[in-house]
C-alpha positions in Angstrom: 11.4 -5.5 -16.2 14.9 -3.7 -16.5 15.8 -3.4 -13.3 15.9 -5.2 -9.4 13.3 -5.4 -7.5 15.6 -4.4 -4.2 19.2 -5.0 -3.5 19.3 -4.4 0.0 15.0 -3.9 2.2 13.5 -4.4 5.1 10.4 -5.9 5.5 7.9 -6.0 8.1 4.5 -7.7 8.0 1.9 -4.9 7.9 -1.3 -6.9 7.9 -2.9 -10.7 6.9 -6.9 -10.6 6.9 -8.7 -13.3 6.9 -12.1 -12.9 7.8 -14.3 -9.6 6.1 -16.0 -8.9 9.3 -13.5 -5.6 9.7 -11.9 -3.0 8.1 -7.7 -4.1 8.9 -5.0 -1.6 9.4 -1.4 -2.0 9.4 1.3 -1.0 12.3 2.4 2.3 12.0 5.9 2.0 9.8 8.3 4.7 10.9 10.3 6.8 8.1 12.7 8.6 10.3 15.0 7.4 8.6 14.0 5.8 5.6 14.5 7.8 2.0 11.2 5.8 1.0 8.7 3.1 2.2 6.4 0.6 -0.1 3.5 -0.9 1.0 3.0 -4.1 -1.5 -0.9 -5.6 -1.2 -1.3 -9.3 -2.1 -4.7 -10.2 -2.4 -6.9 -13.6 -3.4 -10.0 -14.2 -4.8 -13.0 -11.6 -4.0 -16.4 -11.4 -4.1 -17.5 -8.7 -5.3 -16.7 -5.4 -3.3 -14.8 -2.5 -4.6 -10.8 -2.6 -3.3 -10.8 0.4 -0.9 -7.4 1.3 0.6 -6.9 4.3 2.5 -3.3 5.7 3.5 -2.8 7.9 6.7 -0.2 9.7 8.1 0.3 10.2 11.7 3.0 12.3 14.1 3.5 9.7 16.8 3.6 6.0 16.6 0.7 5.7 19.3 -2.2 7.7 19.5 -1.4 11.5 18.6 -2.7 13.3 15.6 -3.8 11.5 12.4 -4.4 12.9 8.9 -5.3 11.4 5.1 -1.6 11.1 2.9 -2.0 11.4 -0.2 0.6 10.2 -2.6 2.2 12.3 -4.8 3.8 8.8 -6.9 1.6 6.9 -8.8 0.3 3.4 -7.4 0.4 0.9 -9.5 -1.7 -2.4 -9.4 -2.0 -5.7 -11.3 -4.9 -7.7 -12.1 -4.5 -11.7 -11.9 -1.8 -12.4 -14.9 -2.8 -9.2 -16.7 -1.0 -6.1 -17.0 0.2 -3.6 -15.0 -1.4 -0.5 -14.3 -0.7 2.8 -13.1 -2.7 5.3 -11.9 -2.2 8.7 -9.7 -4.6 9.0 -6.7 -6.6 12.0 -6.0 -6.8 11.8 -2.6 -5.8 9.4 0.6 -9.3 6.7 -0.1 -7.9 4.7 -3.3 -10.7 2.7 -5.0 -10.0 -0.3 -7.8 -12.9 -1.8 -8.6 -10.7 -3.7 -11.1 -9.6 -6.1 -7.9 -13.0 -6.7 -6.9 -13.4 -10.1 -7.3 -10.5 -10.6 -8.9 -6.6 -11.5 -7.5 -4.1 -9.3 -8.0 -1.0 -6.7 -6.1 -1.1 -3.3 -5.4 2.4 -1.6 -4.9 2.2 2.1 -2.9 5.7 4.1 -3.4 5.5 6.4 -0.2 8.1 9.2 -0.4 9.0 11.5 2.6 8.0 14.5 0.3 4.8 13.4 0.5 4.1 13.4 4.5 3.5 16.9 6.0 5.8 18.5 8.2 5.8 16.8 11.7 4.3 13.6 10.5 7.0 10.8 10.5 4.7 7.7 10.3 2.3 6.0 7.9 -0.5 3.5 7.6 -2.7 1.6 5.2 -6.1 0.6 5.9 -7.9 -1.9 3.9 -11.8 -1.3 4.0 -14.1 -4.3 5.1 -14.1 -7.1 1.9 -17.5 -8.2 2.7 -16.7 -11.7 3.2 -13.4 -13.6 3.5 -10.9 -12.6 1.5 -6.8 -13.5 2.2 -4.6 -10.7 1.6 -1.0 -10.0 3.0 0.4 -6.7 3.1 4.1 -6.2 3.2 6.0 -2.9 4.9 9.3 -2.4 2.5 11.3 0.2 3.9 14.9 1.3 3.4 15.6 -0.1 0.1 18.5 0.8 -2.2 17.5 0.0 -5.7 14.1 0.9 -6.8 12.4 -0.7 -9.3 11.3 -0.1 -12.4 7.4 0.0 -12.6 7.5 2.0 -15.7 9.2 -0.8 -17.7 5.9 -3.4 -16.5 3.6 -1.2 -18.4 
């Protein structure tokens, strides 16, 4: 990689699972004011079921209306000590059947160009693993320096 990681973030947990009985979702993350956000997906060991992530986009940070986001950067994902991969979702459900039993990260660029007009906050939703799985979510927001995902390829 070329460049930082970050030179200046904040980071908020967005969600830990461990137990497959339930889909988990993460806090609503705010981007008032943030030029971007990144979700970054740290999972273990699975058994089996297709990854399925799905980002929403929502007008207030309780309740109020919620709708699919779809990204308009590319996510990009790595499989145990493979390579990284990069691929442009279609729509706001995002299925890698690459990480399903296998470890890996997912990295979700979220630019305010993508949210419609009136929506200020955004979510990711993890579907049910099927059993116990651990993953950790992180909430990056208002970072300086992005990095370089294209030079991981």
């Amino acid at each position: 990689m070329k460049g930082l990681i970050s030179e200046e973030i904040n980071v908020e947990l967005g969600l830990a699972s461990l137990d497959g009985a339930g889909a988990r979702t993460t806090a609503r993350i705010d981007m008032k004011s943030d030029a971007r956000m990144r979700f970054v997906l740290r999972l273990e060991v699975g058994i089996g079921t297709t990854l399925d992530l799905k980002l929403e986009q929502h007008d207030l940070g309780t309740a109020g209306v919620t709708s699919d986001l779809v990204l308009l950067t590319p996510i990009h994902y790595l499989v145990d000590a493979g390579a990284w991969v990069k691929v442009q979702p279609s729509d706001a459900n995002i299925l890698i059947a690459d990480l399903d039993t296998a470890a890996g990260i997912v990295v979700l660029d979220i630019e305010p160009s993508s949210l419609a007009d009136g929506n200020r906050y955004v979510s990711l939703t993890m579907a049910a693993p099927g059993a116990t799985r651990v993953s950790t979510c992180l909430a990056e927001s208002n970072y300086d320096f992005r990095p370089v995902l294209d030079d991981l390829e």
